[in-house]
C-alpha positions as a Markdown table, in Angstrom:
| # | Residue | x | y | z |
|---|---|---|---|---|
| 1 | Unk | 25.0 | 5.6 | -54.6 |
| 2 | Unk | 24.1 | 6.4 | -51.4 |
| 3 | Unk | 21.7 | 4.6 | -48.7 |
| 4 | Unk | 17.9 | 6.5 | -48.4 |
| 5 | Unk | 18.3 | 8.2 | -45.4 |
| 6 | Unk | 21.9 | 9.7 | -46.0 |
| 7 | Unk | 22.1 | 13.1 | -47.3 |
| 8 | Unk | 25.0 | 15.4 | -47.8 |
| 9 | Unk | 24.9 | 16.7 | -44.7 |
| 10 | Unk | 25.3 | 13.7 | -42.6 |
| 11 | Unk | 26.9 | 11.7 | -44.7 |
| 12 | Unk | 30.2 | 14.4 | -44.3 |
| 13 | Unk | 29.5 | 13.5 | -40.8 |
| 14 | Unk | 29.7 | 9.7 | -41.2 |
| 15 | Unk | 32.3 | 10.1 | -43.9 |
| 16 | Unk | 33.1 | 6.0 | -44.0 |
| 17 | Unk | 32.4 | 3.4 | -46.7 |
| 18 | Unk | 29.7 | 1.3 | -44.8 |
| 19 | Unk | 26.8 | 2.9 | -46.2 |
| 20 | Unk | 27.5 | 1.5 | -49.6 |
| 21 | Unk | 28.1 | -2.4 | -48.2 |
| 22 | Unk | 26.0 | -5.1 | -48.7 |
| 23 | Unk | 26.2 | -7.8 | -46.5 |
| 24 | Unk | 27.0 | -11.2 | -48.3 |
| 25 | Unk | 24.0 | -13.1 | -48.5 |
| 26 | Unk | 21.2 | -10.3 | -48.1 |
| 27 | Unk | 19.1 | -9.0 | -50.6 |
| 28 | Unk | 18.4 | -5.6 | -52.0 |
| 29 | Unk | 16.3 | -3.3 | -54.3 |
| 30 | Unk | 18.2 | -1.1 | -56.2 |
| 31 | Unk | 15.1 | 1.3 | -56.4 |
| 32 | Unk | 14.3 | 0.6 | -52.7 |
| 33 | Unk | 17.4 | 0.7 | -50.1 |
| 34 | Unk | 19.6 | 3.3 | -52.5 |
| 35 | Unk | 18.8 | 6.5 | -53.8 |
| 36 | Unk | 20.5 | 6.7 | -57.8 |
| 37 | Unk | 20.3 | 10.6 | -57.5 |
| 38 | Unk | 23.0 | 11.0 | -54.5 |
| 39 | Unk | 26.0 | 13.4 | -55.3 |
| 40 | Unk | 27.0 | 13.8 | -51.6 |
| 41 | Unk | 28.1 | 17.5 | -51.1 |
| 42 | Unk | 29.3 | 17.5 | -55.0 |
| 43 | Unk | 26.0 | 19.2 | -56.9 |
| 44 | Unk | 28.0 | 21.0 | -60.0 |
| 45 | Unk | 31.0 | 19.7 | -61.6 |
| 46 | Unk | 32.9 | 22.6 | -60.3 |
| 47 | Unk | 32.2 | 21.3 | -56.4 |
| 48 | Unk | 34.4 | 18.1 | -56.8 |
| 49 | Unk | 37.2 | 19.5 | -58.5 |
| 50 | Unk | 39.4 | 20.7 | -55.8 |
| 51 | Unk | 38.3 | 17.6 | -53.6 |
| 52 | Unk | 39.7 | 15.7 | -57.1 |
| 53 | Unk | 43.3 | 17.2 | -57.4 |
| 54 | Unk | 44.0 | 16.3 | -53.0 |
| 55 | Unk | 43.0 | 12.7 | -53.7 |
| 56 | Unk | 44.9 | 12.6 | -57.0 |
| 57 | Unk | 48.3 | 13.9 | -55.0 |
| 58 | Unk | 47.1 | 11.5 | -52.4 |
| 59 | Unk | 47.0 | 8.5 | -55.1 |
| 60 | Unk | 50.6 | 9.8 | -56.0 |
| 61 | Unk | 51.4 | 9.9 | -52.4 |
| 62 | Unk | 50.6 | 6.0 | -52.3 |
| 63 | Unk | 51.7 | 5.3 | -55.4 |
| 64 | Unk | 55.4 | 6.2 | -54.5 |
| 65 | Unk | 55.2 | 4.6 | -51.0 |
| 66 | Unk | 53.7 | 1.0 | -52.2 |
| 67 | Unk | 56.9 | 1.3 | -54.9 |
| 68 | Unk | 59.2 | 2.1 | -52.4 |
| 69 | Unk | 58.0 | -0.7 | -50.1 |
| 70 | Unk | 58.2 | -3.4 | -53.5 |
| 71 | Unk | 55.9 | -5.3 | -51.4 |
| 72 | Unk | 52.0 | -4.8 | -52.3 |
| 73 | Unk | 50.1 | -3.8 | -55.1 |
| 74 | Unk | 46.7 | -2.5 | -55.8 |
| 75 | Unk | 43.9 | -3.8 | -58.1 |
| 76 | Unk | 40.9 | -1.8 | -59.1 |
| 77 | Unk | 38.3 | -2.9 | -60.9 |
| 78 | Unk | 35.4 | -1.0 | -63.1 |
| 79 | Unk | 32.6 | -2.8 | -64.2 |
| 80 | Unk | 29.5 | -0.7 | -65.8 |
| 81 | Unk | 27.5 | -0.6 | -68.5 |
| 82 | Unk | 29.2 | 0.8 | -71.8 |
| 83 | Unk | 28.8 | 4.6 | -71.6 |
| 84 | Unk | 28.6 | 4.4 | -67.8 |
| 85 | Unk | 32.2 | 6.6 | -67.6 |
| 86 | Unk | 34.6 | 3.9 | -67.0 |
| 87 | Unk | 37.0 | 5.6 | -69.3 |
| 88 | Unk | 36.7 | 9.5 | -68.2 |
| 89 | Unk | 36.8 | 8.0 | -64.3 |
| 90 | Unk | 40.6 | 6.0 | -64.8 |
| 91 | Unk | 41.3 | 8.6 | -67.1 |
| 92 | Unk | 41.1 | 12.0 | -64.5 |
| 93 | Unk | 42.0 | 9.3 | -61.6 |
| 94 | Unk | 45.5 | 8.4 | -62.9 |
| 95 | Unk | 45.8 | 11.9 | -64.2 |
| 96 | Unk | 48.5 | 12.9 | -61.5 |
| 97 | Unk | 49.9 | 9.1 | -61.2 |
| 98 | Unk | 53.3 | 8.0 | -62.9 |
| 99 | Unk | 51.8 | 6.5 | -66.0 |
| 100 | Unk | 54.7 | 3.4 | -65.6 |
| 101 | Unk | 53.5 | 2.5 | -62.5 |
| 102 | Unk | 50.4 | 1.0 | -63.8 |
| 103 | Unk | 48.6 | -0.9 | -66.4 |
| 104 | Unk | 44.8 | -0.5 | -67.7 |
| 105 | Unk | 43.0 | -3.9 | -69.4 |
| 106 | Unk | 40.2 | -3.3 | -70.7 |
| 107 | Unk | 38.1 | -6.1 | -71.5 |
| 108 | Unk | 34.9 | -6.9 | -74.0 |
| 109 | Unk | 33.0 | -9.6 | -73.8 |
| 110 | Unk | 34.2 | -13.2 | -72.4 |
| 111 | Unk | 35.5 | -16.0 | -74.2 |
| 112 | Unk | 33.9 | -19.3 | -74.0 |
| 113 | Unk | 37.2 | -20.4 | -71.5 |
| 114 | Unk | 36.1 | -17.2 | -69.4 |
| 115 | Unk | 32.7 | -18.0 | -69.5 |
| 116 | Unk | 33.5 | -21.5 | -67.8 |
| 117 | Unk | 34.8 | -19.4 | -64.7 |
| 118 | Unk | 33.4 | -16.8 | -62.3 |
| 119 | Unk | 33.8 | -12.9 | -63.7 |
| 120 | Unk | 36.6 | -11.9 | -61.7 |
| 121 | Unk | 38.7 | -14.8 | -63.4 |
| 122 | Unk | 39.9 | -12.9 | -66.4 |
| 123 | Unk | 41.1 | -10.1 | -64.4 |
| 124 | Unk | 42.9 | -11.9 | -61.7 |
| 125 | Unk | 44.4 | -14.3 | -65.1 |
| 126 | Unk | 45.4 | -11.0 | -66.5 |
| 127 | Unk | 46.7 | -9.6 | -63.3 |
| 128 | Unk | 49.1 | -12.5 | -62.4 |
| 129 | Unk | 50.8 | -12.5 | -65.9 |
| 130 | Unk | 52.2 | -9.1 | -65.4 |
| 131 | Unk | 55.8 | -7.9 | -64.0 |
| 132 | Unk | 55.0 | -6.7 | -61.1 |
């Protein structure tokens, strides 16, 4: 979602992640401060696709580097609504990736010992009891 204000022309211009930051503490409207209908410069499925397949050799790129280097890791995490595309999204974003350089947990809804901690608990528990 992008900022009112920020359309695909200018936002190729800004090109940076600020736009969709919120400050810690402020408060927004959903409805008011972000527009639901932004695509950037992507209107048709066919747009994205080429802009898809560089960052999915870029994600390799990484991938092989952060191996090599044995040193850091990355965590991403997908929260939506069911149906929101959490699955197709990991699913054409790992496409190019070595599948045994990662691990996908998917979770459903908390237990009562997850419910006594804040949301990101579970996935931070699940993280740390990994190999890597």
């Amino acid at each position: 979602m992008m900022k009112k204000g920020l359309n695909s022309q200018n936002w190729l211009k800004v090109m940076n992640h600020d736009a969709f930051i919120v400050p810690p503490g402020s408060k927004i409207s959903l409805k008011k401060n972000y527009d639901p209908a932004y695509k950037t410069e992507f209107h048709q499925k066919a747009d994205a696709t080429t802009k898809l397949q560089a960052d999915i050799e870029r994600l390799a790129n990484y991938q092989n580097i952060l191996y090599a280097q044995n040193t850091y890791s990355l965590l991403i995490i997908f929260q939506a609504m069911d149906a929101a595309g959490k699955d197709s999204t990991i699913k054409h974003v790992t496409s190019g990736v070595n599948p045994q350089g990662f691990q996908v947990f998917s979770f459903k809804g908390p237990s009562a010992e997850e419910l006594d901690h804040d949301y990101l608990w579970r996935t931070t528990n699940n993280y740390f009891l990994t190999d890597y």
